[in-house]
C-alpha positions as CSV (number, residue, x, y, z in Angstrom):
1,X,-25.8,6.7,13.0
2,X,-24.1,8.1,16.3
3,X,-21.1,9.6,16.2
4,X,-18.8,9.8,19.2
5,X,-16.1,12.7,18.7
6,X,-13.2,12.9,21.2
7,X,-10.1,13.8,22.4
8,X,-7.5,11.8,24.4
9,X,-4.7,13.5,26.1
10,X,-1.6,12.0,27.1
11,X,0.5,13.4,29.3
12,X,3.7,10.7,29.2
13,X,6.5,11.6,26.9
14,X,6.1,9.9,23.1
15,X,9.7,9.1,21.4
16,X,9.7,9.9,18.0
17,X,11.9,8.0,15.2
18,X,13.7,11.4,14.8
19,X,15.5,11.1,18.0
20,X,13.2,13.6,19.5
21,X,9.7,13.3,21.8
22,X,6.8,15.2,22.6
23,X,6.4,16.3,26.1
24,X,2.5,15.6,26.0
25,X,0.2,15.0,23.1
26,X,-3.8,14.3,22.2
27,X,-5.4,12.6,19.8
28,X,-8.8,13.4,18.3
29,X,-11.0,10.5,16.9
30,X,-14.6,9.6,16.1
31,X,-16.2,6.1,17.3
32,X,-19.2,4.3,15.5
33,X,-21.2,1.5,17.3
34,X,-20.4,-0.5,20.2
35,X,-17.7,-1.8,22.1
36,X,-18.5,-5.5,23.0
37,X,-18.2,-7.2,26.2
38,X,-15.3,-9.2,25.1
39,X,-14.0,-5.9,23.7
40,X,-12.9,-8.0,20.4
41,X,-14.8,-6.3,18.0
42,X,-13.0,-3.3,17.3
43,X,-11.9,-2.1,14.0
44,X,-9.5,0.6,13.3
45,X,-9.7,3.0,10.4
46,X,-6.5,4.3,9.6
47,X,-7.2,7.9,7.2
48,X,-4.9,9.4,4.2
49,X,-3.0,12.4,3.7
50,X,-5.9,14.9,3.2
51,X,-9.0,12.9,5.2
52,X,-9.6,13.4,9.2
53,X,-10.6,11.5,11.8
54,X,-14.5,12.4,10.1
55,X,-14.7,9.2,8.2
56,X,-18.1,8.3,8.6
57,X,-21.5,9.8,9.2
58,X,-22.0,13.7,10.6
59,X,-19.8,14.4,14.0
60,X,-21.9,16.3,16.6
61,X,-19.3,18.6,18.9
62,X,-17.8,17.3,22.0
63,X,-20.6,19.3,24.4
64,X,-23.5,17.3,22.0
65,X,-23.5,20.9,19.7
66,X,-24.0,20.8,16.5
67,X,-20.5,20.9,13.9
68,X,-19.6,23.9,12.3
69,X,-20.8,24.0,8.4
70,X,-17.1,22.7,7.2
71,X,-18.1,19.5,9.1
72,X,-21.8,19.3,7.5
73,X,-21.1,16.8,5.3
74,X,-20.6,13.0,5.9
75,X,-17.6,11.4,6.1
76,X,-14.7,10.5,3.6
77,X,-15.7,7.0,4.3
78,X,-19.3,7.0,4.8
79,X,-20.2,4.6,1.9
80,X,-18.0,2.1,3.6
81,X,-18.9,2.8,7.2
82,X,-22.4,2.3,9.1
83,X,-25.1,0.1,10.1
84,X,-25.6,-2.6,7.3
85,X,-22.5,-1.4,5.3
86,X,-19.4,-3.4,5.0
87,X,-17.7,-2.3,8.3
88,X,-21.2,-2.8,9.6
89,X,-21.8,-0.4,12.8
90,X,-24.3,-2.6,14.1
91,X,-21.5,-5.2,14.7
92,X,-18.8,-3.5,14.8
93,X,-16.6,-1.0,16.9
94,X,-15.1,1.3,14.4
95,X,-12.4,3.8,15.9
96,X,-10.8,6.6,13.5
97,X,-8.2,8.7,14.7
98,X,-6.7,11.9,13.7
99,X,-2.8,11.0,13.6
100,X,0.4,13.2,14.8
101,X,0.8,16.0,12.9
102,X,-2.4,16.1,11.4
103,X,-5.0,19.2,11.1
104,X,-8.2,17.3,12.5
105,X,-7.4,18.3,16.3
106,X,-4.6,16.0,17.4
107,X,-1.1,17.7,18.3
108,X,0.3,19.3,15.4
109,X,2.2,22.3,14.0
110,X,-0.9,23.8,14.9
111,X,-1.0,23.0,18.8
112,X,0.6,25.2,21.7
113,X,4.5,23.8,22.4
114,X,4.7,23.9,25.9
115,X,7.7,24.9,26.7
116,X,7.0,28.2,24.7
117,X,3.2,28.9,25.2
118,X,2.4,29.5,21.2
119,X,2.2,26.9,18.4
120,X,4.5,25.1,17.8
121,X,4.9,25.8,13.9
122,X,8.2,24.8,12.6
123,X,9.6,24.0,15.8
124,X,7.4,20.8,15.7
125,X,9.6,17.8,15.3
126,X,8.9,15.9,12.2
127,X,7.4,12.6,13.0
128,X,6.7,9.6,10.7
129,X,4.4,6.4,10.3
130,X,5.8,4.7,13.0
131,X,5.4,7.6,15.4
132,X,1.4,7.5,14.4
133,X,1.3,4.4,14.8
134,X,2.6,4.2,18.6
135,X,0.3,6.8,19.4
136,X,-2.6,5.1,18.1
137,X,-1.4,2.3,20.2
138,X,-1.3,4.3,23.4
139,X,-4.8,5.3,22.5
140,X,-5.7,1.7,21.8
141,X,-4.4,0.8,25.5
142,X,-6.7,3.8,27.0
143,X,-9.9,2.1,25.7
144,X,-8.8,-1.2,26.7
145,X,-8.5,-2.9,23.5
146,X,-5.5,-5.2,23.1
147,X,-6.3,-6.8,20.0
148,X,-8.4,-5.3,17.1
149,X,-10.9,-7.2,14.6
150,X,-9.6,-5.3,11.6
151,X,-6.8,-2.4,10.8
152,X,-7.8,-0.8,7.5
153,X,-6.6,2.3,5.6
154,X,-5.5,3.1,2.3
155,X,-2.4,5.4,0.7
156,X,-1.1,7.2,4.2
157,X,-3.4,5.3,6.1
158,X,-2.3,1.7,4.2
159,X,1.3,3.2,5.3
160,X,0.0,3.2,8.6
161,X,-1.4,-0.5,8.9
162,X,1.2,-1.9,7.2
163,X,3.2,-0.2,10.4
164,X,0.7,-2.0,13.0
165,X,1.6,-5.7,10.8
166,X,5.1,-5.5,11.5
167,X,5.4,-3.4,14.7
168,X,2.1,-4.7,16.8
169,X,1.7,-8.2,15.1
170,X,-0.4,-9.2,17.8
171,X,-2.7,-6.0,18.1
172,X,-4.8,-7.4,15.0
173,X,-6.4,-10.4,13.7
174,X,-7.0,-8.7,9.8
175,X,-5.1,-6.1,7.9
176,X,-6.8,-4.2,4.7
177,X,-3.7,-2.7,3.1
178,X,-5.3,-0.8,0.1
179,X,-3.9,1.6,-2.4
180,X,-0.4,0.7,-0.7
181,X,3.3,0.3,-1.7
182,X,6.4,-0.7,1.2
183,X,7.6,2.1,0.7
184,X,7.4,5.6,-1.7
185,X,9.1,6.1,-4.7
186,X,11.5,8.5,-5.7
187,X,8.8,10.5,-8.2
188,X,6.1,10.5,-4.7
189,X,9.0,12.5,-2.9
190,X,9.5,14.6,-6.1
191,X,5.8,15.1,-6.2
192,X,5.4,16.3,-2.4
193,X,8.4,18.3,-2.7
194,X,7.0,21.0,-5.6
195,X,3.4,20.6,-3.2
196,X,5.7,21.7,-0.4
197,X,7.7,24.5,-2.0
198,X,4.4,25.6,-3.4
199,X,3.4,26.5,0.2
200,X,6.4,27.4,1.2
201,X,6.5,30.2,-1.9
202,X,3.5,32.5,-0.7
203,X,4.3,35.2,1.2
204,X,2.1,34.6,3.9
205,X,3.2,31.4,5.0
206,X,6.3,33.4,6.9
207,X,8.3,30.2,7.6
208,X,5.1,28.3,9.1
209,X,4.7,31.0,11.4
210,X,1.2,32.5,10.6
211,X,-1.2,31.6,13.1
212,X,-3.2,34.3,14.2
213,X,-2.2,36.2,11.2
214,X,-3.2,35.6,6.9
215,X,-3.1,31.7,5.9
216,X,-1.3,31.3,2.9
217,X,-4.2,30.6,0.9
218,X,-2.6,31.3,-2.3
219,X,0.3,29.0,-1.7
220,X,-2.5,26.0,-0.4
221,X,-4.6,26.7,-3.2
222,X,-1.8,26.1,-5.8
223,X,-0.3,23.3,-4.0
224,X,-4.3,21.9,-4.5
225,X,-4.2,22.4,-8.1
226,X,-1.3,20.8,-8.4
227,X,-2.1,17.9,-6.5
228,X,-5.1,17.0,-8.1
229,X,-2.6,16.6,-11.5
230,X,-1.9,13.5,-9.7
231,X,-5.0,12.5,-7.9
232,X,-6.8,12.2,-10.9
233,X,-4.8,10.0,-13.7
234,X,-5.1,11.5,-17.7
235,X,-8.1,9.2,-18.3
236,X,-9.9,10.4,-15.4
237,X,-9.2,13.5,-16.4
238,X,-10.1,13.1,-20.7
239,X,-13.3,11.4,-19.7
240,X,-14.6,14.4,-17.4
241,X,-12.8,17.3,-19.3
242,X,-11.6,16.3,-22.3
243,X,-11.2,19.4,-24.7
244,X,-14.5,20.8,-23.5
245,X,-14.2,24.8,-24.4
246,X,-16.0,27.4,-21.4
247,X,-19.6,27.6,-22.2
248,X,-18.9,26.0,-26.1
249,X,-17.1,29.3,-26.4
250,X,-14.8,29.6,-30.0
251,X,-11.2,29.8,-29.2
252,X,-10.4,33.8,-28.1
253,X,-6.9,32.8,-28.3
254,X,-5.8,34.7,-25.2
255,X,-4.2,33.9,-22.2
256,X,-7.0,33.5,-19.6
257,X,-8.7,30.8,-18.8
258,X,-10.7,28.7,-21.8
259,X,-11.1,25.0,-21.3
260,X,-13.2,23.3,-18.3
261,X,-10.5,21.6,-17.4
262,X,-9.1,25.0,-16.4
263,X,-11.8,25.8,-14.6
264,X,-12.0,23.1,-12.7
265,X,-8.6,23.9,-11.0
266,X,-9.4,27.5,-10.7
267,X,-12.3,25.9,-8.3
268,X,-10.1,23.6,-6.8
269,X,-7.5,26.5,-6.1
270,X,-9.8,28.6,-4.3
271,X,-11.8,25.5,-2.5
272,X,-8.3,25.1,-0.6
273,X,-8.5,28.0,1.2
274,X,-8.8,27.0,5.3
275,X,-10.0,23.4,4.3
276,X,-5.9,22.2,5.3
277,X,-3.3,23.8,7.8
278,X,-0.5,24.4,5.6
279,X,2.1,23.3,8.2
280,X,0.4,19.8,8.7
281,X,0.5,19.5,5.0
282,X,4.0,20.0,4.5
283,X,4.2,17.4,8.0
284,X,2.2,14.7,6.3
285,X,3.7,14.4,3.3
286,X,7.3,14.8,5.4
287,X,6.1,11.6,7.2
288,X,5.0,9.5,3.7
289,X,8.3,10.6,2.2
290,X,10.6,8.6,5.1
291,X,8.2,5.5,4.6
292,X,10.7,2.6,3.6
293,X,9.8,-0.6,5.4
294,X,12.8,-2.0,3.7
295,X,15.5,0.7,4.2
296,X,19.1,-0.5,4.8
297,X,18.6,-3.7,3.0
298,X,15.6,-5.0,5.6
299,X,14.0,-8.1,3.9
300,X,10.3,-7.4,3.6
301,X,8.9,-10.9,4.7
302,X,11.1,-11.0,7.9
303,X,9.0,-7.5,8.9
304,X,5.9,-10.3,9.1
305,X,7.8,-13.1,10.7
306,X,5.5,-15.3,13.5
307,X,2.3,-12.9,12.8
308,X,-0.8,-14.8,13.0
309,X,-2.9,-12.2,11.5
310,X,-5.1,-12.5,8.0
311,X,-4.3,-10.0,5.1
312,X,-6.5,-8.6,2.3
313,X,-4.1,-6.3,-0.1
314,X,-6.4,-4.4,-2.8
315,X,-5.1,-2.5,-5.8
316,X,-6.7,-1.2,-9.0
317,X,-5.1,-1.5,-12.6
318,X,-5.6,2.1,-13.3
319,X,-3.5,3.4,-10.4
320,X,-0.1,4.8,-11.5
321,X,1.0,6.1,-8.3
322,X,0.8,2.9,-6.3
323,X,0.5,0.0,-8.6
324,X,-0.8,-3.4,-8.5
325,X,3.1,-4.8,-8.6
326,X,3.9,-2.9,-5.7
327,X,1.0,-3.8,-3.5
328,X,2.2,-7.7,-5.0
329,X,5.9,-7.4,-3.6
330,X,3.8,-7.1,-0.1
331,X,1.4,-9.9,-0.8
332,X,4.7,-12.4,-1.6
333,X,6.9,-11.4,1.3
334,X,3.6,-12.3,3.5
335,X,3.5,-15.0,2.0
336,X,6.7,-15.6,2.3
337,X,6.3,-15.4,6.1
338,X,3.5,-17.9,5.9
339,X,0.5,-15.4,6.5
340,X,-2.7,-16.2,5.1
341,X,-2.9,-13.0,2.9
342,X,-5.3,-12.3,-0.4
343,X,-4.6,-9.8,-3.3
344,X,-7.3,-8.1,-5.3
345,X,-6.9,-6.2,-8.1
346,X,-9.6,-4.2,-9.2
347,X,-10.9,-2.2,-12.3
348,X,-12.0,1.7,-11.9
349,X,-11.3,4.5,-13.6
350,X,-10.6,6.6,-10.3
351,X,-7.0,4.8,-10.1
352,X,-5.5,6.0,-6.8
353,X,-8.8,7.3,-5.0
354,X,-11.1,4.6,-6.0
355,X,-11.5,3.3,-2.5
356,X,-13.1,6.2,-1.6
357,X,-14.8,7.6,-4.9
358,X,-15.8,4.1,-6.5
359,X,-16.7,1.8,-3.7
360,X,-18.9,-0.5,-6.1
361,X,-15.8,-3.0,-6.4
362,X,-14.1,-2.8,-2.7
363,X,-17.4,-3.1,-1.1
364,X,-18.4,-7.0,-1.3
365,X,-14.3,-7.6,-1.3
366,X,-14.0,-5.7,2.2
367,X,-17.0,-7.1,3.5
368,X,-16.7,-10.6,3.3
369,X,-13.4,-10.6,4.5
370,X,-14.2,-8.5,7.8
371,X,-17.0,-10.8,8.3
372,X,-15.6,-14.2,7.5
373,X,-14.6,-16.8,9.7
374,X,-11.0,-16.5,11.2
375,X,-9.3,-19.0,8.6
376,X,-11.3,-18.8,5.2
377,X,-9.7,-16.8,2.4
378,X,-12.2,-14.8,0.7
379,X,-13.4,-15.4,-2.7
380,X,-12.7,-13.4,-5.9
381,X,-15.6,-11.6,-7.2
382,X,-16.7,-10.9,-11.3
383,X,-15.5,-7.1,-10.5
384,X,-11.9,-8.0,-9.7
385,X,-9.0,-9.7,-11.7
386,X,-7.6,-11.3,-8.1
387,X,-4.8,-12.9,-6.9
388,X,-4.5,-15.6,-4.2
């Protein structure tokens, strides 16, 4: 499969919900397949907290050079992605961008503020859903495409189509909300607030002002150790660890390192190190913590009001940071606002990154919704314990 990597630059002013704006600002994105004719074939992939605009395939450089060995490997969503898979290439248009703030090339902490000639760093403004999604519109309008097929994303990226539903009804025909809540709860912000001050706590990081200097590795690495303590649920985490000692090893009864599971985030700790831009860590999870589609008492199914789009909400039973009820509360207020929309629940033991690391039960769910005709609801199949 051909992979199309670019970078738009816009050279208007973008408002951000903060009160402030960027002067100028790019985004970076990857393209799969063809743009039809009609130009009513596109689908949007809208990418999580950690992924990049890389979600399918191997990216070739701008100049047709090969990547660099840190992009060598396919992409987050490459099961999901291609020709003859469920967002099938050979039909299909897929566009994934990099959003604001982000460490896959578009402007971020990491890019040069212009009015001072070095990054920006700290002195970026902090920007939100809603300001990723208006700049994926702007790039929507520079390739022509007023309405897409399909917006799909899950987590950060269901945060961000769940931003197209009620901001650009009549940008999409289907939404794929997986993995998704209306807004974060009070335990998420907790959670990205000790990933944060873990960053924040090495030396290095210098008040986000260490480009062209040392990363701070050690801070990344711990905040990726402690992250995985809530990517991966306990059962995840009994059924690949368990008790397991190091190499069947009797208990030394010391104080280094003795059980796999130990190991495992040693590996993960020093894996972190230049995989993530600290800054656009601490910006992401910044942006997921002001998510609340229903702040100031909004009523949720007045957000979809008039929309004549189709929606397909997916879940799984094992997720505990986004739960099935949650993603529920969405799929009544759209139906509330009379909006043909479908809620699967599905089984996996990956809870909160099954859509990307157990694709089995998503797969024939995603695909014959995208494929379906305009006003046919999608059946349930033996994998999932749905809800219409």
């Amino acid at each position: 499969m051909i992979v199309h990597r670019e970078t738009a630059r816009f050279d208007t002013p973008l408002p951000l919900e903060c009160g402030k704006f960027l002067p100028e600002f790019e985004l970076a994105y990857e393209s799969y397949g063809k743009l039809n004719n009609k130009r009513d074939n596109a689908v949007l992939i809208c990418h999580g907290l950690t992924a990049t605009q890389n979600a399918a395939g191997i990216p070739k450089g701008e100049n047709g050079k090969a990547g660099n060995e840190k992009e060598a490997k396919p992409g987050w969503w490459d099961t999901a992605i291609g020709p003859g898979k469920p967002i099938d290439t050979k039909r299909f248009y897929v566009i994934c961008a990099n959003v604001l703030g982000s460490f896959g090339g578009s402007t971020s902490p990491a890019s040069i503020n212009p009015e001072t000639g070095k990054p920006y760093g700290m002195a970026f403004p902090v920007v939100t859903i809603t300001d990723m999604v208006d700049a994926q519109k702007h790039l929507a309008d520079r390739l022509g495409i007023e309405k897409f097929h399909a917006i799909a994303g899950g987590c950060m990226g269901g945060f961000q189509v769940l931003a197209w539903m009620s901001r650009y009804p009549g940008c999409l025909s289907r939404a794929v909300v997986i993995s998704t809540t209306p807004r974060v709860s009070a335990h998420t912000i907790a959670l990205w607030s000790v990933l944060r001050e873990a960053i924040r706590s090495d030396p290095a990081w210098n008040g986000g002002d260490y480009y062209g200097g040392s990363a701070p590795d050690k801070g990344m690495g711990l905040a990726a150790a402690f992250g995985a303590l809530f990517w991966m649920n306990r059962q995840t985490m009994d059924r690949k660890f368990g008790l397991k000692p190091l190499d069947h090893r009797e208990p030394a009864y010391g104080l280094e390192p003795e059980f796999e599971v130990e190991a495992f985030l040693s590996q993960v700790n020093k894996n972190a190190a230049g995989k993530i831009d600290a800054n656009a860590l601490i910006y992401l999870t910044r942006a997921m913590d002001y998510f609340n589609m229903t702040r100031g008492g909004v009523e949720l199914a007045s957000l979809f009001a008039g929309a004549r789009y189709r929606a397909l909400l997916v879940s799984y039973k094992s997720d505990w940071r986004y739960p099935p009820q949650e993603a529920e509360e969405i799929h009544e207020a759209l139906k509330a606002a009379d909006i043909d929309s479908h809620h699967e629940i599905l089984e996996s033991h990956f809870g909160h990154g099954a859509f990307i690391y157990d694709f089995e039960g998503l797969g024939p769910v995603l695909k014959e919704f995208l494929h379906s005709p305009a006003h046919s609801k999608p059946s349930s199949p033996k994998t999932s314990a749905g809800k219409k």
